[in-house]
N, C-alpha and C positions, 0 to 999 in steps of 0.2 A: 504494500500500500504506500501509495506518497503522500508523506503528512502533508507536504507543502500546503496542498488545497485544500485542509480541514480549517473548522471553525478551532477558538483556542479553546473549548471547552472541550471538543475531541480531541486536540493537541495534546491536552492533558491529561485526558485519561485516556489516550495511547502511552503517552510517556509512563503514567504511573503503571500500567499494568504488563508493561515490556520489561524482558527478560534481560539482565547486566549484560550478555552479548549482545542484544540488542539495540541498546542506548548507541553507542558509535555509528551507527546507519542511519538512524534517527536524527544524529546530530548535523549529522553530513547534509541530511535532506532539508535541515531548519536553519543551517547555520545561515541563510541571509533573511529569514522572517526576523523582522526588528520590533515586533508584538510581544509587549512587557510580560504579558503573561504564560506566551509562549517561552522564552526564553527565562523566565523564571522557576518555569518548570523543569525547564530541560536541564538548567543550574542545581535545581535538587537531586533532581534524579544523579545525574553524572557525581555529583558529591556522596550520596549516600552508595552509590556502584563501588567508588574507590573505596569508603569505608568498608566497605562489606569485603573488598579485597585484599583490604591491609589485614584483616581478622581474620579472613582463611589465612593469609600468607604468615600471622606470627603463630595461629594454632598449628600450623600444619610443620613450622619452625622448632615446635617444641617438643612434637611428636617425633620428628627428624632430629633433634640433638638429640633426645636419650636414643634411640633406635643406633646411632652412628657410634654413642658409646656403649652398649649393648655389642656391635657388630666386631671394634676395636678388641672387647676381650671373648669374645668367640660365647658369647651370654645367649641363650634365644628366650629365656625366659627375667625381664626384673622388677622389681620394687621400687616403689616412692616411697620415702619418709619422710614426713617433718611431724615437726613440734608447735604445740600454741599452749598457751599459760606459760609462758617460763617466768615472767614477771608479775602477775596480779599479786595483791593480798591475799585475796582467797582465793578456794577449790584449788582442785588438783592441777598438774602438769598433765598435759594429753598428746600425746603420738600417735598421729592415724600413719597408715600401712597398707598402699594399695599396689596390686600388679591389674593394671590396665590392658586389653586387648588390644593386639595394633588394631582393628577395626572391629565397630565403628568410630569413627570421630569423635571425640564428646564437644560438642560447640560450646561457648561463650571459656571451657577451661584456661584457670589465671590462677595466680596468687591471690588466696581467700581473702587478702585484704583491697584486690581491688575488684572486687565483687561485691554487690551490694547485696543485704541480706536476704532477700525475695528470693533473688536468682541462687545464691549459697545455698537455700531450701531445695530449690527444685536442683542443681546440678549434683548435690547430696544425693538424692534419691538415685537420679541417672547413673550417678559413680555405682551405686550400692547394688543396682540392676544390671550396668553391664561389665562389672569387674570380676576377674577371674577370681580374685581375692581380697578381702578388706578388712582391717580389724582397728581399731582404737585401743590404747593401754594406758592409763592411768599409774601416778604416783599421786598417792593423797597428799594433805595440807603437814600434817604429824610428821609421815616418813621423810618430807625435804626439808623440813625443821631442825629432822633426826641428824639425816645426812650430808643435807648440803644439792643444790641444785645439780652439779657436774655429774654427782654419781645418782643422780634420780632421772637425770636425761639418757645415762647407759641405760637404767634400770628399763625405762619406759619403752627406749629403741628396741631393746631386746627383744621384751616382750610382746609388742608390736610386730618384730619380725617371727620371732618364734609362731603366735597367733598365725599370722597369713601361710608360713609352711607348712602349717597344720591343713591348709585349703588350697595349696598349689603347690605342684611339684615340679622339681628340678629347677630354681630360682639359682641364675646366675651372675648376676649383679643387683648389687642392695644400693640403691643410691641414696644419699641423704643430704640435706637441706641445707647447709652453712660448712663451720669448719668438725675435721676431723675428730672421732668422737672413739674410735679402735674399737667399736662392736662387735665387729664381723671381718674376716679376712677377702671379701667380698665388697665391701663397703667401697665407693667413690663419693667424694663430698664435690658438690656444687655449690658455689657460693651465690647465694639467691636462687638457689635452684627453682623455687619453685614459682619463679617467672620465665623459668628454661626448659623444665623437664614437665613433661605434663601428668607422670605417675607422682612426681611429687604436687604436685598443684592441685592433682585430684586429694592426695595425703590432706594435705593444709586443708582443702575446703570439707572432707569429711570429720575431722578432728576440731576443726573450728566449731562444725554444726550440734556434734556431739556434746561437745565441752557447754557450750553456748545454752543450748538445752537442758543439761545438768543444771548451772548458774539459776536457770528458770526455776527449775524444781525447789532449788536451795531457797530462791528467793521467798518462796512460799511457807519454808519453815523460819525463815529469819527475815519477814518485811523490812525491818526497818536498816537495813543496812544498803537497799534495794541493788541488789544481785540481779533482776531481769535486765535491769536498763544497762547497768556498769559492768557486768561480769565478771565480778571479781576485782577489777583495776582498780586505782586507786584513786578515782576521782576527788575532786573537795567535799560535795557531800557524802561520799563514802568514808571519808578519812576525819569528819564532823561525827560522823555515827557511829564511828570506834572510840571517840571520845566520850560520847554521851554511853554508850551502851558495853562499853568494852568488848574483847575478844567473840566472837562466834567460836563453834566445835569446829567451823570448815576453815577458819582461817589463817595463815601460816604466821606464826609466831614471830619468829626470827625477820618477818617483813616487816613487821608493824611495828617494832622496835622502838624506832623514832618517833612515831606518834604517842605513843606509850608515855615513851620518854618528856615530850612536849606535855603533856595532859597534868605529866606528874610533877612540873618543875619549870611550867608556863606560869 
């Protein structure tokens, strides 16, 4: 069809319902209509085609770096891991642990923190549907008080990887999130991995959802420190309500130290 000789109302919705290969023939056939409203359509459209291209082109970037690091040590099966709570006041430390299929795709996968929560929900689910294997591992509030953070992040790795080899076999590289942690003789550390590797990206956004959902439940046994909205972090009115109310059971001792200290000597 030649747009040329459409009205701009069919200008436009040919443009909107035309296919990203298609916009470039389109544009060719309009590029001398100088009708504001044709050529504002056509402005969007060409603008959201490139977006949608840049988005295959970094998902498809992240699936391609771990698969080349997978190929480097002769791996055909790996893991993503990361970590989220490592700094709240409260709740636990959580390590999700996903081995993702090369296909299918999982679209919008990122780094859980540039996800907004809606989509975190539902790409949660998708991970949890189409992974070969997924697990979350908890260190509670007590045990990293006990121990100390470093040895609760092996603690949580482990058991996060242990979990998913329970549900997949023959796991030939363990990739994990930042720097080197000696969990596994398998182990490769990505630094921000998980805006690189998309099994860690899925890790982060199942372990964020996880975690994030726990805080919910908590919030319901201790309202007033409100855990749904904060998460555990340390917000000002969170850090007001450890003063007014002292400690919770969920919340890690050795964090709150300073505030403690401030309450008692303010």
């Amino acid at each position: 069809m030649n747009a040329s000789g459409l009205s701009v109302k069919e200008v436009q919705a040919l443009v909107a319902q035309a296919a990203d290969d298609e916009l470039p023939k389109l544009a060719r056939q309009l590029r001398d209509d100088e009708r504001a409203g044709v050529r504002r359509a056509l402005a969007t459209a060409l603008r959201q085609a490139a977006k949608r291209q840049q988005e295959a082109e970094r998902l498809e970037g992240m699936y391609a770096f771990e698969e080349g690091l997978a190929s480097a040590c002769g791996a055909s099966v790996l893991v993503g891991l990361d970590e989220v709570g490592r700094g709240p006041l409260a709740g636990p430390l959580a390590v999700g642990a996903v081995v993702l299929p090369r296909h299918p795709r999982i679209a919008r996968l990122n780094d859980s923190k540039q996800v907004a929560p809606a989509v975190r929900e539902e790409l949660a689910q998708q991970i949890k549907e189409e992974a070969a294997a997924w697990a979350v591992a908890y260190v509670e509030p007590a045990e990293i008080d006990a121990v100390g953070m470093t040895a609760s992040l092996r603690k949580a790795f482990r058991a996060a990887l242990a979990a998913v080899e329970e549900q997949a076999a023959g796991i030939g590289l363990v990739l994990v999130d930042g720097n080197p942690l000696g969990i596994d003789s398998r182990e490769r550390n990505v630094v921000k991995g998980d805006g690189k590797c998309a099994s860690i990206a899925a890790a982060s956004i199942v372990a964020k959802v996880e975690r994030d959902r726990l805080m919910e439940r908590y919030d319901e046994l201790y309202p007033e420190y409100g855990f749904a909205s904060n998460k555990g972090y340390g917000s000002a009115a969170h850090e007001q309500a450890i003063r007014d109310f002292g400690l919770s059971p969920v919340h890690r001792a050795s964090f709150c130290s300073r505030i403690l200290q401030l309450t008692l000597f303010g």
